[in-house]
C-alpha positions as a LaTeX table, in Angstrom:
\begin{tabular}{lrrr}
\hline
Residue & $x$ (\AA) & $y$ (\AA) & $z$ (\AA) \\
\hline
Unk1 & $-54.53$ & 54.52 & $-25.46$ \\
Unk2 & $-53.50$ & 50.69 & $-26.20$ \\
Unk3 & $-53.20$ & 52.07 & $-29.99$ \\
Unk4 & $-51.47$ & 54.84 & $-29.38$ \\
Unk5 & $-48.61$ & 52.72 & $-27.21$ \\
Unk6 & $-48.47$ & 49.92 & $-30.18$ \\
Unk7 & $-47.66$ & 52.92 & $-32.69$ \\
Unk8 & $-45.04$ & 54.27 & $-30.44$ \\
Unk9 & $-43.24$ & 50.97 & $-29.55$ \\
Unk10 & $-43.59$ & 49.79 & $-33.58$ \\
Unk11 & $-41.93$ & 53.39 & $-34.10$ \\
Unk12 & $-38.86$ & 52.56 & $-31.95$ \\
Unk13 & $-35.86$ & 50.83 & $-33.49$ \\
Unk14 & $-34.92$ & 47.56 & $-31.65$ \\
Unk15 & $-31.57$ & 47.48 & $-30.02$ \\
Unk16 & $-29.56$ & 44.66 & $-28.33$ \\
Unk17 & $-30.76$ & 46.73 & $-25.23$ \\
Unk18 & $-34.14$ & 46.71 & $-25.63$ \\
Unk19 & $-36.80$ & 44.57 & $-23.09$ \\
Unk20 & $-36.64$ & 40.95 & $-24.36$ \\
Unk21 & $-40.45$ & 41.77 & $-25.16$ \\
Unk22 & $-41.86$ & 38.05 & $-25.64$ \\
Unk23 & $-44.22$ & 35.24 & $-24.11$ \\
Unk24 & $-42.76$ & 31.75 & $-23.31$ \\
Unk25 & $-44.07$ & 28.59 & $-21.34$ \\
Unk26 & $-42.38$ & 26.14 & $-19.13$ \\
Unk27 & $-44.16$ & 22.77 & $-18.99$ \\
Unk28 & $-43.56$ & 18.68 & $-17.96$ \\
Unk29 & $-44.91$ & 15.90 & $-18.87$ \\
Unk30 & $-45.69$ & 13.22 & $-15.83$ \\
Unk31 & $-45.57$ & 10.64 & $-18.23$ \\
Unk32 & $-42.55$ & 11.04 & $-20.14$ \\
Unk33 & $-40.67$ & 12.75 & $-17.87$ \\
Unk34 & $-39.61$ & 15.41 & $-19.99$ \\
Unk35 & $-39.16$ & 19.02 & $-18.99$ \\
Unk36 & $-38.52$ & 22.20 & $-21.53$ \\
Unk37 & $-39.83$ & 25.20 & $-22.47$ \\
Unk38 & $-41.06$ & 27.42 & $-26.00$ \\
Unk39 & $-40.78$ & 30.91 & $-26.48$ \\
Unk40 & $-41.72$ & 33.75 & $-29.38$ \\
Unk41 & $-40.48$ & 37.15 & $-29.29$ \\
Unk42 & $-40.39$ & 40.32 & $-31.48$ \\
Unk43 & $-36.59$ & 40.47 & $-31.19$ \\
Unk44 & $-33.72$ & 38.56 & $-33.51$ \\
Unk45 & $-32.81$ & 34.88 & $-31.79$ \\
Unk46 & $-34.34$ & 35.39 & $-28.84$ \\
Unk47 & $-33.66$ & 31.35 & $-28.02$ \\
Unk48 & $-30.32$ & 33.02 & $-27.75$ \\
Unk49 & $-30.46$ & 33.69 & $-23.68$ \\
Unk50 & $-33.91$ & 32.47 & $-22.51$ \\
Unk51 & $-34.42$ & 29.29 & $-22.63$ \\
Unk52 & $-32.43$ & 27.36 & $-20.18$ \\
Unk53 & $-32.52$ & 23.63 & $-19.06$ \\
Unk54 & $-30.62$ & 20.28 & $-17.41$ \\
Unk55 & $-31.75$ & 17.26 & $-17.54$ \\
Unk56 & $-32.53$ & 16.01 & $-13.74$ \\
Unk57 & $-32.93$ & 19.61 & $-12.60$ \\
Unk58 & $-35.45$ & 22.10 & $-13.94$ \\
Unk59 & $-35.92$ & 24.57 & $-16.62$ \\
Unk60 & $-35.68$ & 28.48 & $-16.61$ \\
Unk61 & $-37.07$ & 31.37 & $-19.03$ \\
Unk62 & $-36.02$ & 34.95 & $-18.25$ \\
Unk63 & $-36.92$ & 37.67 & $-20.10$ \\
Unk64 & $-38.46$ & 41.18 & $-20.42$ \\
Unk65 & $-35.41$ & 43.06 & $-18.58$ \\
Unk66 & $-33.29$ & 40.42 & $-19.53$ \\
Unk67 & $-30.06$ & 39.18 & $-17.07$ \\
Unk68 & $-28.99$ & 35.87 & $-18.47$ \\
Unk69 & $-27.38$ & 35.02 & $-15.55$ \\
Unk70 & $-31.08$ & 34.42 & $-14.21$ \\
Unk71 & $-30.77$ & 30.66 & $-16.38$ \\
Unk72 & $-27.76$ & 29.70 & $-14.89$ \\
Unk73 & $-28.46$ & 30.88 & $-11.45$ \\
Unk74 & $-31.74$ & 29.07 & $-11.48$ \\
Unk75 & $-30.20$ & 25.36 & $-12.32$ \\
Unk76 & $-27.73$ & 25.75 & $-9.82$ \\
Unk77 & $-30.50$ & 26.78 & $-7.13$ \\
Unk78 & $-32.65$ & 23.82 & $-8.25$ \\
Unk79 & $-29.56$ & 21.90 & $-8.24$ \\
Unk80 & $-28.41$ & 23.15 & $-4.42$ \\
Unk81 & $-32.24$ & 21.46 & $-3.53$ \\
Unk82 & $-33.99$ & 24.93 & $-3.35$ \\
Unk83 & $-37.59$ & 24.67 & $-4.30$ \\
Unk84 & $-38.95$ & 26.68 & $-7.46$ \\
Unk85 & $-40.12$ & 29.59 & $-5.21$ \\
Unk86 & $-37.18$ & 29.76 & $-3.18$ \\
Unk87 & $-35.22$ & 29.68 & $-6.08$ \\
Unk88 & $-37.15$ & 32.36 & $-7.77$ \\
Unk89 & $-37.05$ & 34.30 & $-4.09$ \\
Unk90 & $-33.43$ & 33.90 & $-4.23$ \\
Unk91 & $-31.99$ & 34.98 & $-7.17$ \\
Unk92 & $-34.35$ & 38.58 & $-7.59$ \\
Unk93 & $-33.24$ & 39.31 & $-4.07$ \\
Unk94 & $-29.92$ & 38.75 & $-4.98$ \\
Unk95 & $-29.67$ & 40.54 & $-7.92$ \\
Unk96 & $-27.13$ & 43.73 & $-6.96$ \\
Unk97 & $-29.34$ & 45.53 & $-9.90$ \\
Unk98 & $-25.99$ & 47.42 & $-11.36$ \\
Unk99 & $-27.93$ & 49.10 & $-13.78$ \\
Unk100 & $-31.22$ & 50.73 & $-12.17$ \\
Unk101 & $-31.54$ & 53.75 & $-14.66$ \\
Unk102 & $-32.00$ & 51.96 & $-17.50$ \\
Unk103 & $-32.13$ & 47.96 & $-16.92$ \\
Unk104 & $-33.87$ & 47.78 & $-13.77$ \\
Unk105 & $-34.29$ & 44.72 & $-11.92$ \\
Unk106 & $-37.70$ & 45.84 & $-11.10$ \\
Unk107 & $-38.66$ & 45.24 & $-15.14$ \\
Unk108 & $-37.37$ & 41.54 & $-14.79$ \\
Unk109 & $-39.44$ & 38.67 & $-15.54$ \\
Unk110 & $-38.81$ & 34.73 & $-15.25$ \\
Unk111 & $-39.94$ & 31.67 & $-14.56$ \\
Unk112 & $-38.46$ & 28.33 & $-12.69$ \\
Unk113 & $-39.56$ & 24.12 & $-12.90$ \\
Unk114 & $-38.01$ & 21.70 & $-11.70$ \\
Unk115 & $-38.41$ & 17.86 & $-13.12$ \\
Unk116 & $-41.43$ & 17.26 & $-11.28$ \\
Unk117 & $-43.34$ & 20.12 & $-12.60$ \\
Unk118 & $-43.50$ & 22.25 & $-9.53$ \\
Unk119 & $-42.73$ & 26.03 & $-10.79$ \\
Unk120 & $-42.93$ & 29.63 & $-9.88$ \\
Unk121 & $-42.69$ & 32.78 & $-11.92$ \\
Unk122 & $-41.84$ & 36.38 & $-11.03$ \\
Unk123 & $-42.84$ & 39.56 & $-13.15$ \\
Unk124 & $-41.40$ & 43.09 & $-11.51$ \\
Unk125 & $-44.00$ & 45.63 & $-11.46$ \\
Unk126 & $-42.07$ & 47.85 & $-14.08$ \\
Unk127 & $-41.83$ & 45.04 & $-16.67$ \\
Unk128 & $-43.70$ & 46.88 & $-19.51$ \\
Unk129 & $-47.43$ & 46.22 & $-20.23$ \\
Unk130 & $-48.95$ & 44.49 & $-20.65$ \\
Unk131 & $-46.84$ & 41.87 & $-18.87$ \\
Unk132 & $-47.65$ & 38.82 & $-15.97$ \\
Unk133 & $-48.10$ & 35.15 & $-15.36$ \\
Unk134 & $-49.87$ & 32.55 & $-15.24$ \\
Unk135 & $-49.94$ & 28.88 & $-14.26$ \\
Unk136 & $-51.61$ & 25.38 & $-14.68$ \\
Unk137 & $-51.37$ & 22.17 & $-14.52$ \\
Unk138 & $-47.64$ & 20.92 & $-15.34$ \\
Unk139 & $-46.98$ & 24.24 & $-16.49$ \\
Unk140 & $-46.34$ & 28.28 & $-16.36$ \\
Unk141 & $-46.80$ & 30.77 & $-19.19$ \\
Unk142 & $-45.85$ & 34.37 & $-18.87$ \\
Unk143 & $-45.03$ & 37.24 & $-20.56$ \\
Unk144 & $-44.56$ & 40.97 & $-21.58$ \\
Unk145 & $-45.70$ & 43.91 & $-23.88$ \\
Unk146 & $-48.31$ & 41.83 & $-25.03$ \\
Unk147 & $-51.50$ & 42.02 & $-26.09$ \\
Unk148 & $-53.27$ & 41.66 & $-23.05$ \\
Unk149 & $-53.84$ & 38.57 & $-19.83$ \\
Unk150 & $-55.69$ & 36.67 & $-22.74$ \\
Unk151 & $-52.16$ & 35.94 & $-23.96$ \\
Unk152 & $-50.54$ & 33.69 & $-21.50$ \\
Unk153 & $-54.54$ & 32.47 & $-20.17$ \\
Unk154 & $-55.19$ & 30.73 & $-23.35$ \\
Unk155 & $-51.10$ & 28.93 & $-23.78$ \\
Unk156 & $-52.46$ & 27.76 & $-20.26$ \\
Unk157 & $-55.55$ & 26.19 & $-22.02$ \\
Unk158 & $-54.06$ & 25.14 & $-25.00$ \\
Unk159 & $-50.77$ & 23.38 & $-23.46$ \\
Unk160 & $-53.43$ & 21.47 & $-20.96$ \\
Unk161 & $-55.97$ & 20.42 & $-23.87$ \\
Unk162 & $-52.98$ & 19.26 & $-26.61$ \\
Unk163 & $-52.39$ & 15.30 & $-26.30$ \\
Unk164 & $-48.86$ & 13.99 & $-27.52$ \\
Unk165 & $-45.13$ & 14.92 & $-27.22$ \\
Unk166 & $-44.25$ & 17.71 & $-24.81$ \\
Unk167 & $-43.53$ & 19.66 & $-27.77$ \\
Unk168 & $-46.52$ & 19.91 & $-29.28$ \\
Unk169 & $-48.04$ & 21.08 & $-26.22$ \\
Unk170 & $-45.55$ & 23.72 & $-25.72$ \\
Unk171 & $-46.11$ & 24.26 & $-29.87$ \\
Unk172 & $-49.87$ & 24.67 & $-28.92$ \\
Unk173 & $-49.14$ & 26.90 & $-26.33$ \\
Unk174 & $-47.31$ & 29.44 & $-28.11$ \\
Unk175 & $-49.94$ & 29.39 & $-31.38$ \\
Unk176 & $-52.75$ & 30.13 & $-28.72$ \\
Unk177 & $-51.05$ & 32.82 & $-26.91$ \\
Unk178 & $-49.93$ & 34.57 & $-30.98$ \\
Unk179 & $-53.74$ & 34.03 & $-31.86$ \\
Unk180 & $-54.83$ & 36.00 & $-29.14$ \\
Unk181 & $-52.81$ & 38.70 & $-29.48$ \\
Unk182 & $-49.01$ & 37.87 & $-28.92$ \\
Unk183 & $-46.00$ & 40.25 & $-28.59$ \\
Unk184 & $-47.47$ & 43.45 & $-29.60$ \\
Unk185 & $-44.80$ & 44.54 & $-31.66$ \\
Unk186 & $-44.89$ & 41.22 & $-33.97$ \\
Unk187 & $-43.06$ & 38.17 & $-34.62$ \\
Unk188 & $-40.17$ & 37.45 & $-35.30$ \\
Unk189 & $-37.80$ & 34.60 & $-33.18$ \\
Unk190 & $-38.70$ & 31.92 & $-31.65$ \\
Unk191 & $-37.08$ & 28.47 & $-29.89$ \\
Unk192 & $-38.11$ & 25.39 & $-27.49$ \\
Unk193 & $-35.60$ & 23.33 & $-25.29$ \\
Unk194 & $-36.78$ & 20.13 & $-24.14$ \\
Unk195 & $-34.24$ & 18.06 & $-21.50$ \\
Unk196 & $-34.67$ & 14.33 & $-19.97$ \\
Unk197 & $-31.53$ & 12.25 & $-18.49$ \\
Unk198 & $-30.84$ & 10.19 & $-22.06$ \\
Unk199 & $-33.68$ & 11.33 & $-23.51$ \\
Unk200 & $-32.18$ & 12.37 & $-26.87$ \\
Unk201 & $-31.56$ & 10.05 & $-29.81$ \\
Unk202 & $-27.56$ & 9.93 & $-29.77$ \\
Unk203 & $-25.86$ & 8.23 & $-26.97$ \\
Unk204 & $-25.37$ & 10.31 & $-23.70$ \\
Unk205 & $-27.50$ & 12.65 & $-24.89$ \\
Unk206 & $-29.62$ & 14.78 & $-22.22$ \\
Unk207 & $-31.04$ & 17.05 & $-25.28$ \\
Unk208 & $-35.11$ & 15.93 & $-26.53$ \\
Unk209 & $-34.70$ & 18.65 & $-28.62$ \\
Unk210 & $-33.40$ & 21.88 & $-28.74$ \\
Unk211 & $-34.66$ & 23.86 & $-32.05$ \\
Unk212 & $-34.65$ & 27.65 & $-32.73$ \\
Unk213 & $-35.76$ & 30.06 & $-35.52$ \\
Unk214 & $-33.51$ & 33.38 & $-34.99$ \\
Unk215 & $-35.41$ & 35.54 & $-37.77$ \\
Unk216 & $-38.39$ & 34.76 & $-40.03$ \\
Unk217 & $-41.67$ & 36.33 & $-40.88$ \\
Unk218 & $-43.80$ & 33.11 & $-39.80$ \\
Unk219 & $-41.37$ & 31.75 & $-36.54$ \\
Unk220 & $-44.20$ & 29.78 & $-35.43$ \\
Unk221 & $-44.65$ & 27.96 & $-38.79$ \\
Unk222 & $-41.10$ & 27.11 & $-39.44$ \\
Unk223 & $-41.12$ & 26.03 & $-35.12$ \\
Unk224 & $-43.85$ & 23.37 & $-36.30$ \\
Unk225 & $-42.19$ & 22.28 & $-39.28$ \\
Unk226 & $-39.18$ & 21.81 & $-37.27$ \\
Unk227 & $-40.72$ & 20.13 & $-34.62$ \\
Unk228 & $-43.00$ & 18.01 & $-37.05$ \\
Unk229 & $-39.24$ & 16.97 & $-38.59$ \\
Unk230 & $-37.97$ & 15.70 & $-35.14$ \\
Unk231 & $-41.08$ & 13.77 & $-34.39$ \\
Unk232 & $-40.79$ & 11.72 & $-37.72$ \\
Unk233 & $-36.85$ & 11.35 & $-36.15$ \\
Unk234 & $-38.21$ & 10.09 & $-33.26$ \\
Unk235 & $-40.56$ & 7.49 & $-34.80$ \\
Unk236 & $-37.98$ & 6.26 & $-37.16$ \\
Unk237 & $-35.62$ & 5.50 & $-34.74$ \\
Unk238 & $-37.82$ & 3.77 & $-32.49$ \\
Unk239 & $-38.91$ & 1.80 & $-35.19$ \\
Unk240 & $-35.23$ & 0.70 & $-35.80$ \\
Unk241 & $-35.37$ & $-0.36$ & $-32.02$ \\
Unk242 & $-38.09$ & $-2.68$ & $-32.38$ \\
Unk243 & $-36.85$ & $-6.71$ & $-32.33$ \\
Unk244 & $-37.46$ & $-8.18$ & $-35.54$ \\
Unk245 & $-39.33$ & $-10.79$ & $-36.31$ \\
\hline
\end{tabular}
C-alpha cells in the first residue's frame, strides 16, 4: 500500500498549490542563546514561507497545508506574552479556513518556540501521511508525507547527540530524519534561520544566519557546505576580535 501511494504522489506534477510536503526542526541552544530552525522539502524554495524567526521572541515553521500567515501570527502571539501552546491554540482556532475544499485548515501543520526553548507543535488530522510531531529536549521536529514516525524520532536524537553551533545540530537533524526515510517524494529545497539579539556578524544585526538552497539534487550537501562556510566566518572574525599581544 505505502508503494503504491509513493508511485502515485511521484506521478503527480507539483504545483504552487500543492501540500508544502517536508520535515523541519525548531531548536535553542541554552548556552548561546540562539533560536532557529532547518527544513528540507520536495518542493522548489521551500525556505521561501516556512521558516520564520525574531530575535527576543521565538521561531515558527508552518507547513504541509501551508498559510504563511501562521509565521507572522506566531511572533506577534509570542510577542503579545502568549505561551507556545497558547499561541499554537490561538492561531488554528482562529484560522476562518476560507478555503475548506481544497486547502483545509484541518491539513495544517506548524510548530512554535520561543527564546527559552519552550515549544508546541500542531499537525491536523488530514495533513497527509505519513505526517506528526515530535519533541525533545530544546527542540521540536515534525513533519509530513514522509517516510514514516522514524523520520522526525531520529532529528530528535540526532539534534540532542550533535555538540557545537546550533546549526550543526539543526544540520544533524535534518541528515537523520533524510537517512531514515525523508519526504517521500525526494529532495529538493532546503533552508535554516537562526536569530539572537546582535548575534550576527555586522552591526545591529539580529540574523546568526539565514541560508537557503531553493533547487538542487543534494540540498542537504550544499546546506552543509554553506553552513561549514559561515562557521569559518564566524571563527575568523572572532579571531579579529581577540586583543593583540
Amino acid at each position: 500500500m505505502r508503494k503504491l501511494l509513493l508511485l502515485l504522489l511521484l506521478a503527480l506534477p507539483l504545483h504552487a498549490a500543492d501540500p508544502v510536503a517536508t520535515f523541519s526542526i525548531l531548536g535553542f541552544d541554552p548556552k548561546t542563546g540562539e533560536v532557529g530552525g532547518a527544513v528540507q522539502s520536495r518542493v522548489f524554495s521551500v525556505g521561501n514561507g516556512v521558516l520564520w524567526a525574531e530575535a527576543g521572541v521565538g521561531v515558527v515553521a508552518t507547513q504541509a497545508v501551508i498559510d504563511v500567515a501562521y509565521g507572522q501570527r506566531g511572533l506577534e502571539l509570542l510577542r503579545a506574552g502568549l505561551t507556545p501552546e497558547a499561541a499554537v491554540k490561538a492561531i488554528w482556532e482562529s484560522d476562518p479556513d476560507p478555503r475548506p475544499a481544497d486547502w483545509t485548515k484541518q491539513g495544517r501543520q506548524f510548530a512554535i518556540m520561543d527564546t527559552k526553548g519552550n515549544y508546541a507543535a500542531f499537525t491536523g488530522p488530514k495533513a497527509s501521511a505519513w505526517a506528526g510531531n515530535r519533541g525533545g529536549k530544546f527542540c521540536t521536529a515534525q513533519g509530513n508525507i514522509l517516510a514514516g514516525e522514524a523520520v522526525v524520532a531520529d532529528m530528535v536524537t540526532a539534534f540532542e547527540n550533535t555538540e557545537g553551533h546550533l546549526s550543526y545540530k539543526l544540520m544533524a537533524a535534518l541528515d537523520a530524519g533524510q537517512k531514515a526515510g525523508g519526504d517521500i517524494r525526494g529532495m529538493q529545497s532546503a533552508a535554516i534561520l537562526i536569530v539572537k539579539k546582535d548575534g550576527g556578524v555586522w552591526l545591529n544585526n539580529d540574523v546568526v544566519m539565514r541560508l537557503q538552497v531553493d533547487d538542487s539534487k543534494e540540498p542537504l550537501v550544499e546546506l552543509r557546505r554553506l553552513i561549514d562556510l559561515a562557521a569559518k566566518q564566524r571563527d575568523r572574525i572572532a579571531a579579529s576580535r581577540e586583543p593583540k599581544r
